[in-house]
MMTF fields as JSON, N, C-alpha, C and O atoms, coordinates in Angstrom:
{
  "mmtfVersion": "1.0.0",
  "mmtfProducer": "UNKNOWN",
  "numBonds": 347,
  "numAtoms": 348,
  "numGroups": 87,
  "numChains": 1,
  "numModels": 1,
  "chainsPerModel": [1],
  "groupsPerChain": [87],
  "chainIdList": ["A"],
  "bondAtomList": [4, 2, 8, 6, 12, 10, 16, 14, 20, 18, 24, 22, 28, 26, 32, 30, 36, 34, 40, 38, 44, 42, 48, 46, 52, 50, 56, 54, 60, 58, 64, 62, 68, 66, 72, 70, 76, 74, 80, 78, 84, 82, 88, 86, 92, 90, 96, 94, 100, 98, 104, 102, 108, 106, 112, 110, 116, 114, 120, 118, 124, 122, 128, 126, 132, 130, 136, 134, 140, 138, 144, 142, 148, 146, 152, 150, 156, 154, 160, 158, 164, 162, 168, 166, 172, 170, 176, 174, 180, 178, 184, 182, 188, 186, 192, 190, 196, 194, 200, 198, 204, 202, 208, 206, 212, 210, 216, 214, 220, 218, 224, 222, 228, 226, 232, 230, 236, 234, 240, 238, 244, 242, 248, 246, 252, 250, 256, 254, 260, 258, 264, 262, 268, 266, 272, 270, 276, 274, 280, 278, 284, 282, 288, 286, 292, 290, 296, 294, 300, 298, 304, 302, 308, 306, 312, 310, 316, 314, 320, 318, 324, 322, 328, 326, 332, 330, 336, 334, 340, 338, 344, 342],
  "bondOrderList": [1, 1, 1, 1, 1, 1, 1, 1, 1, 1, 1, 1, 1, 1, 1, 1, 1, 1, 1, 1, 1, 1, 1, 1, 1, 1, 1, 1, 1, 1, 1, 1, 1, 1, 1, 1, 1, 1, 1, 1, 1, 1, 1, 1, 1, 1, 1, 1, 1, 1, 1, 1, 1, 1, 1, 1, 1, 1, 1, 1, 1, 1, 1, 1, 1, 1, 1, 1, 1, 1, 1, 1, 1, 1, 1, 1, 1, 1, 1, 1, 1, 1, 1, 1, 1, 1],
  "groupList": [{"groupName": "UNK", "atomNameList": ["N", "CA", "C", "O"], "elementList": ["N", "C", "C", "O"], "formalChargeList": [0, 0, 0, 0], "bondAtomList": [1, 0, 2, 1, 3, 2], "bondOrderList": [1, 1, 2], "singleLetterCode": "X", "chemCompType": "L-PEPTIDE LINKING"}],
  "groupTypeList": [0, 0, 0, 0, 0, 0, 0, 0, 0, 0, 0, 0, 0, 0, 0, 0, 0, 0, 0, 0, 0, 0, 0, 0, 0, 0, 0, 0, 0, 0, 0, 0, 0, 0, 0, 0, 0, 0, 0, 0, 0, 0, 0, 0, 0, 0, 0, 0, 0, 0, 0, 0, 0, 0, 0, 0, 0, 0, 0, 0, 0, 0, 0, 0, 0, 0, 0, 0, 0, 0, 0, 0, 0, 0, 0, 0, 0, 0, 0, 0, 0, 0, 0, 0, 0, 0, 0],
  "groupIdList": [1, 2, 3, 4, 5, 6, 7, 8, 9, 10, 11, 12, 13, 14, 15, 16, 17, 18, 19, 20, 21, 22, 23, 24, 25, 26, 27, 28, 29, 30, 31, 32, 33, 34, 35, 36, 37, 38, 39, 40, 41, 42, 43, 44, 45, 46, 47, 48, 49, 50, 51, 52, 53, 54, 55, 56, 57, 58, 59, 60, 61, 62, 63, 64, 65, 66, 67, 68, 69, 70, 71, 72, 73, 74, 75, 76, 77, 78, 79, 80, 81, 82, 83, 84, 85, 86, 87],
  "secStructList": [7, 7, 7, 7, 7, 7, 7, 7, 6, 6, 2, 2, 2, 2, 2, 2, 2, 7, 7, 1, 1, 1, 7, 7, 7, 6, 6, 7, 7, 7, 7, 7, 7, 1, 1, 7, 7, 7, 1, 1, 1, 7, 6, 6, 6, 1, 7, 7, 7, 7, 7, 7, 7, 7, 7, 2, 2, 2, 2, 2, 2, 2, 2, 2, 2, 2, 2, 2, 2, 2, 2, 2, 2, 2, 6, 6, 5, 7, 7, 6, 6, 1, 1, 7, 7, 5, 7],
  "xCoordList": [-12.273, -12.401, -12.185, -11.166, -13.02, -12.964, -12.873, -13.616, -11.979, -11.466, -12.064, -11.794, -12.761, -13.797, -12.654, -12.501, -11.891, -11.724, -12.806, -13.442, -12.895, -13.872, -13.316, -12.454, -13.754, -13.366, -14.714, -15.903, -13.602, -15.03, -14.538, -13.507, -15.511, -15.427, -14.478, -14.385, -13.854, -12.21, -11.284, -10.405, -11.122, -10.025, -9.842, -8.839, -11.222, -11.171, -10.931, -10.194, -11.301, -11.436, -9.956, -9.448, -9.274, -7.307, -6.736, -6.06, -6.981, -6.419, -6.55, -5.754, -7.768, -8.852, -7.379, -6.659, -7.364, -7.02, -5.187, -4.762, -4.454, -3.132, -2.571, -3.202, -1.411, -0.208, 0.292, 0.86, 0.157, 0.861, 2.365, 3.276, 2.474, 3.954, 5.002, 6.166, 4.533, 5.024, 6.383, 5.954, 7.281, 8.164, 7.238, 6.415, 7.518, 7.16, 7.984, 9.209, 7.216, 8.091, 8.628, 8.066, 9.965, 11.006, 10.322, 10.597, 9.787, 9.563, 7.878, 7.31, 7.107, 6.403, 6.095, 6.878, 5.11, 5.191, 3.55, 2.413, 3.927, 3.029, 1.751, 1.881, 0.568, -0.766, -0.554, 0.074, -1.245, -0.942, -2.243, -2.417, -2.736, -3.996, -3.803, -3.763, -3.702, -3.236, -1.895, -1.454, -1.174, 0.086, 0.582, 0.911, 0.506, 0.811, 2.133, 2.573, 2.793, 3.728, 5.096, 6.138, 4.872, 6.729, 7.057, 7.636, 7.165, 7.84, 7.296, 6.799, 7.58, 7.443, 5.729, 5.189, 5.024, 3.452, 3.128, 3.889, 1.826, 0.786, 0.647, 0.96, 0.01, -0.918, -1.883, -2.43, -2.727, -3.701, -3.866, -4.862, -2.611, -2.397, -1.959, -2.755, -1.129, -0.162, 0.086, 1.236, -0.625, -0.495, 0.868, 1.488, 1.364, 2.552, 1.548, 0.506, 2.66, 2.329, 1.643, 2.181, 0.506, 0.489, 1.145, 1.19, 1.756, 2.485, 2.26, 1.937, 2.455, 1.232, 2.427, 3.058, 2.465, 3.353, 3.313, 2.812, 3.705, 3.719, 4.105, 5.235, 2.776, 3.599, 4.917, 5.179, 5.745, 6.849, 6.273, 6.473, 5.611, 5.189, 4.97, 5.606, 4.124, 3.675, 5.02, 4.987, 6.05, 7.365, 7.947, 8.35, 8.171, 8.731, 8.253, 9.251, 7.573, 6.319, 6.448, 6.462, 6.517, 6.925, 8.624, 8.851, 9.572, 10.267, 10.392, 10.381, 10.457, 10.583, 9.988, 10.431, 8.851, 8.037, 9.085, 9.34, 9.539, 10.542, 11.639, 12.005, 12.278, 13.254, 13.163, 13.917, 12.249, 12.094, 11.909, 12.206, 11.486, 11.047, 12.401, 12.813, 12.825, 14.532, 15.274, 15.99, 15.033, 16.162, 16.323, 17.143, 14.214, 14.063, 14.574, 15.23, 14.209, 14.717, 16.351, 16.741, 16.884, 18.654, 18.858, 19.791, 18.061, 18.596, 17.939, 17.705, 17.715, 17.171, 16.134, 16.208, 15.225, 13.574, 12.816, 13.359, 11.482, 10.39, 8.894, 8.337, 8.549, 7.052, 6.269, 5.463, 5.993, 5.224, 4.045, 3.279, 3.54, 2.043, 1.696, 0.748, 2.739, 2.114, 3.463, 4.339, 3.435, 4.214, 6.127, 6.427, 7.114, 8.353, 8.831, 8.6, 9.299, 10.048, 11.147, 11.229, 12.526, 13.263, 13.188, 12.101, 13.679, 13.373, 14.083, 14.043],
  "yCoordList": [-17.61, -18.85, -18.558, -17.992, -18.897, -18.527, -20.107, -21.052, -20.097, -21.413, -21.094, -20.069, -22.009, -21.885, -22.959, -24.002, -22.901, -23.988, -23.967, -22.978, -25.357, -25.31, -25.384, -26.172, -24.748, -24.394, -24.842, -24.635, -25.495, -26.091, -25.509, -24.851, -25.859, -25.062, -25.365, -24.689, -26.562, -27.009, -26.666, -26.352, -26.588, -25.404, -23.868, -23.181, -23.488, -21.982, -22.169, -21.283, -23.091, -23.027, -23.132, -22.468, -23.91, -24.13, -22.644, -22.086, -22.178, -21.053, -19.734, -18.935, -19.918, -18.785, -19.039, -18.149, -20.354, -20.393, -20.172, -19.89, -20.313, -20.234, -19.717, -19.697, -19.12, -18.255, -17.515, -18.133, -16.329, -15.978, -15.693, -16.19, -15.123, -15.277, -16.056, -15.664, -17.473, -18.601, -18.696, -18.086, -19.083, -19.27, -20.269, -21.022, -20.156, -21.363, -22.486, -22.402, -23.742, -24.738, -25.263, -25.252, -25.809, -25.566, -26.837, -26.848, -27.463, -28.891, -28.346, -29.248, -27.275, -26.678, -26.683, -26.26, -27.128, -27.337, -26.439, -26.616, -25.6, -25.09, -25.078, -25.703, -24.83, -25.174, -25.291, -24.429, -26.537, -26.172, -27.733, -28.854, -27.042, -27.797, -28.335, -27.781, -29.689, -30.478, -30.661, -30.773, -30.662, -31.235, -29.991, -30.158, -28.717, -27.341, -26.759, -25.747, -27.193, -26.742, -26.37, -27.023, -25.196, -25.189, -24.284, -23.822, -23.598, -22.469, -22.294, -23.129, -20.937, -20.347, -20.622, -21.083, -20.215, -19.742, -20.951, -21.644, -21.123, -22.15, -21.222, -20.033, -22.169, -21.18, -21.012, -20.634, -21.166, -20.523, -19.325, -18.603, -19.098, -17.687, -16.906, -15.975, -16.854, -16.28, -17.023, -17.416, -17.175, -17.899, -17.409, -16.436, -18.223, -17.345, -16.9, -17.165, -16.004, -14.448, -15.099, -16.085, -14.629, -15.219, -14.426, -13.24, -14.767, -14.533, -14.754, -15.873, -13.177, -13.911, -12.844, -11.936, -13.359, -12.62, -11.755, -12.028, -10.467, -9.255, -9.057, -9.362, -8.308, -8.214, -7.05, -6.289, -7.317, -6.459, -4.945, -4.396, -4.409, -2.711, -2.531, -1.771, -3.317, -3.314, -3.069, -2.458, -3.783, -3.669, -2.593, -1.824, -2.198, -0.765, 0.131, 0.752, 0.381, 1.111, 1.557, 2.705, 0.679, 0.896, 1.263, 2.288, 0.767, 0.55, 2.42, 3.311, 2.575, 4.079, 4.957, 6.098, 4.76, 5.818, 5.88, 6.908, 4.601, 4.463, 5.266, 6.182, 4.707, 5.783, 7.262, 7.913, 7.775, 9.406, 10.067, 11.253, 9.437, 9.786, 9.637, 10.312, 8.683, 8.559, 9.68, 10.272, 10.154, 10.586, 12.597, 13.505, 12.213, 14.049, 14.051, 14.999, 12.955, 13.17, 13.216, 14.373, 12.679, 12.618, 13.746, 14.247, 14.658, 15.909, 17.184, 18.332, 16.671, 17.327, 18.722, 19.95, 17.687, 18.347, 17.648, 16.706, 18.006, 17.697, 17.804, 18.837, 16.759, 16.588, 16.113, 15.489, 16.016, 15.822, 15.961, 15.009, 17.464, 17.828, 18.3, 19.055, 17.698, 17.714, 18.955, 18.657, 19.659, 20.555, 20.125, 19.787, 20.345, 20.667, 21.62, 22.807, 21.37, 22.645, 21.753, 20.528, 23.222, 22.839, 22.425, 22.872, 21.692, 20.946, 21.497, 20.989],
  "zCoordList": [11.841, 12.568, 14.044, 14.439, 14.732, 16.277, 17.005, 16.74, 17.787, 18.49, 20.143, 20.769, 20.557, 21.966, 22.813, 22.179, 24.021, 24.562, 25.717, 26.082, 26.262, 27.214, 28.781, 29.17, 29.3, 30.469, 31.96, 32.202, 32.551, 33.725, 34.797, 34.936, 35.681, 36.915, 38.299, 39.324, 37.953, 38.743, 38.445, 39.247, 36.715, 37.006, 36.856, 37.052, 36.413, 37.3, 38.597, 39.03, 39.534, 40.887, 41.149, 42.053, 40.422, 40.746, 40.507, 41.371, 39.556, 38.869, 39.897, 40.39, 39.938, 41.288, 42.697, 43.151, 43.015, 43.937, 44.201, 45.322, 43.254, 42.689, 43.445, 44.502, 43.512, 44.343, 43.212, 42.311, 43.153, 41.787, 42.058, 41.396, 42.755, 43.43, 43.505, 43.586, 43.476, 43.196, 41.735, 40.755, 41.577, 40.608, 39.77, 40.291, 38.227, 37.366, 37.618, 37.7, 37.767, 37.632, 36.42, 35.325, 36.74, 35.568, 34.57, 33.37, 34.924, 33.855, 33.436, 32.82, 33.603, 33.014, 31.103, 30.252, 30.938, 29.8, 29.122, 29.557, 28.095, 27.578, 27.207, 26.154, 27.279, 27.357, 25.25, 24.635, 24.533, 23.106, 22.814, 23.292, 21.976, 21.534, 19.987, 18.888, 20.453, 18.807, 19.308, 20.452, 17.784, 17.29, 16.137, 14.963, 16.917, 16.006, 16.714, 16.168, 17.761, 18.83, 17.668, 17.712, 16.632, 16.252, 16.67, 15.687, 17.391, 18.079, 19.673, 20.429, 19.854, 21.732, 21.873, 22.879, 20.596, 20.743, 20.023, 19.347, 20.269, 19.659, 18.312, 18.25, 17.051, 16.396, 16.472, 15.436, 17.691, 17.389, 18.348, 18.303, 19.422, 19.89, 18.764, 18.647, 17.945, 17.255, 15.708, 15.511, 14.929, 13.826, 13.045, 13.474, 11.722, 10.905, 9.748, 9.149, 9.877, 8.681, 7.476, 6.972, 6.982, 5.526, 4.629, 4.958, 3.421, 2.599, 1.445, 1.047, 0.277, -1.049, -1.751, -1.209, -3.227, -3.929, -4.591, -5.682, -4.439, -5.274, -6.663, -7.043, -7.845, -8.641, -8.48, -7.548, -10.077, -10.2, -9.876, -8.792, -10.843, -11.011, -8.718, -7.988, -8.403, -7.154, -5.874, -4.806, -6.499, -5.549, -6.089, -5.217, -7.298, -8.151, -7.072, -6.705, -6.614, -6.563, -5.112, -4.668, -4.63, -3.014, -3.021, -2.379, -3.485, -3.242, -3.744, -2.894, -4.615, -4.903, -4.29, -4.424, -3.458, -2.491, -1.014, -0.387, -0.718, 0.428, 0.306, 1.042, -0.997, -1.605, -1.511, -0.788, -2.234, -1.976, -0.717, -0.574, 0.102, 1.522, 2.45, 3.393, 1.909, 2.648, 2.332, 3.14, 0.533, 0.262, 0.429, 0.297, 0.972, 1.044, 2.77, 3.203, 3.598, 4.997, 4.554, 4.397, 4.433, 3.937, 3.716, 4.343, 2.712, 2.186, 3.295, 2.918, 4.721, 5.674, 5.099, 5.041, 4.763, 3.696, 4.678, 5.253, 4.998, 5.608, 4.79, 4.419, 4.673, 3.548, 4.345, 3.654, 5.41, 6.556, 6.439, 6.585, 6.083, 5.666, 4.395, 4.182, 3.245, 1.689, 1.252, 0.44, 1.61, 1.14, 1.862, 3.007, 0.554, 0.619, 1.499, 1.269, 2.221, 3.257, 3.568, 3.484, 4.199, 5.298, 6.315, 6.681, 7.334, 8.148, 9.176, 10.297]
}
């Protein structure tokens, strides 16, 4: 989904013309399109995470690959490029 805002040629011309130097003014209020404002970002800069549920075997699974990799760095082993070595 691609979101277009439209943009005219007064306020490029404000923007063009700006001070960037200038401090923000403190009663400044965020550019936010709709009624989506729950946090710092809009969503449609920055949407939230989607989130979908894993099966069991699927978390086993990771969770034990994390594990071994912790536990060969721990045992100061390096598997870096496929092969077991000292580190």
């Amino acid at each position: 989904m691609t979101l277009t805002v439209p943009v005219d040629d007064e306020l490029t011309a404000l923007a063009l013309a700006a001070d960037p130097d200038l401090p923000i003014d403190p009663d400044a209020r965020p550019f936010v399109m709709g009624d989506d404002a729950r946090g710092p970002l809009p969503s449609w800069y920055m949407p939230a995470p989607a989130s979908r549920m894993q099966e069991p075997w699927q978390v086993a699974i990771v969770l034990f690959l994390i594990g071994t990799l912790t536990l060969i760095s721990g045992l100061g082993l390096c598997i870096t490029y496929g092969y077991l070595v000292a580190a």
